[in-house]
N, C-alpha and C positions, 0 to 999 in steps of 0.2 A: 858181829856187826848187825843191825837193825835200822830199821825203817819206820816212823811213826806213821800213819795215813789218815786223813780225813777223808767224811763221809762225802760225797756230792749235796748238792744244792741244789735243787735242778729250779727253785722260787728266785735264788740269788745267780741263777748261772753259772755257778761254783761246780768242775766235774770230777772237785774230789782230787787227789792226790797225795805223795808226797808233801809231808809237812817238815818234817825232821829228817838226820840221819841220825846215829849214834855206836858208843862203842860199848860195850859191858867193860867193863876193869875188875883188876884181881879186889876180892871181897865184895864182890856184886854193884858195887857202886856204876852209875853208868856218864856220858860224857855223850852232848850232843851238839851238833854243828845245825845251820841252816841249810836249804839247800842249793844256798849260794856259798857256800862255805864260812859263813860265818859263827864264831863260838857263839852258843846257848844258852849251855850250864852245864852244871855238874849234880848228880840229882844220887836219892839212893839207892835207886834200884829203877830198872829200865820199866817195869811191871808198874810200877808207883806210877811214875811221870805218864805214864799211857793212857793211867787210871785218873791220873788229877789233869789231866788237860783234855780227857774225852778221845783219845784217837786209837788207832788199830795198832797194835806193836806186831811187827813180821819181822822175824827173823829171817836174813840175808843169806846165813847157813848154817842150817839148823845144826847139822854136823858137829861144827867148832865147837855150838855153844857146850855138846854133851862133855 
């Protein structure tokens, strides 16, 4: 599991946060919710989507992902 995050704002009053959650799936594909739990998409790799939408990817535990 993962975390996408944005940057703060501090022009727009924005402090940053949680943008996403999401899940990696077998064959690296990843699967992302809101974080009002609403479905996202379905994207191909968690790394990708983090890098095409600009936000921070954290890993929830890093553990599993090894």
């Amino acid at each position: 599991m993962f975390a996408l995050l944005r940057d703060a704002d501090d022009e727009q009053g924005d402090e940053g946060g949680v943008e996403l959650y999401g899940v990696q799936l077998p064959g690296g594909t990843a699967a992302t919710i809101t974080v009002k739990g609403r479905p996202h998409g379905c994207w191909s790799s968690s790394e990708r989507l983090a890098d095409r939408l600009g936000l921070h990817l954290v890993w929830l535990d890093p553990e599993i992902r090894r």
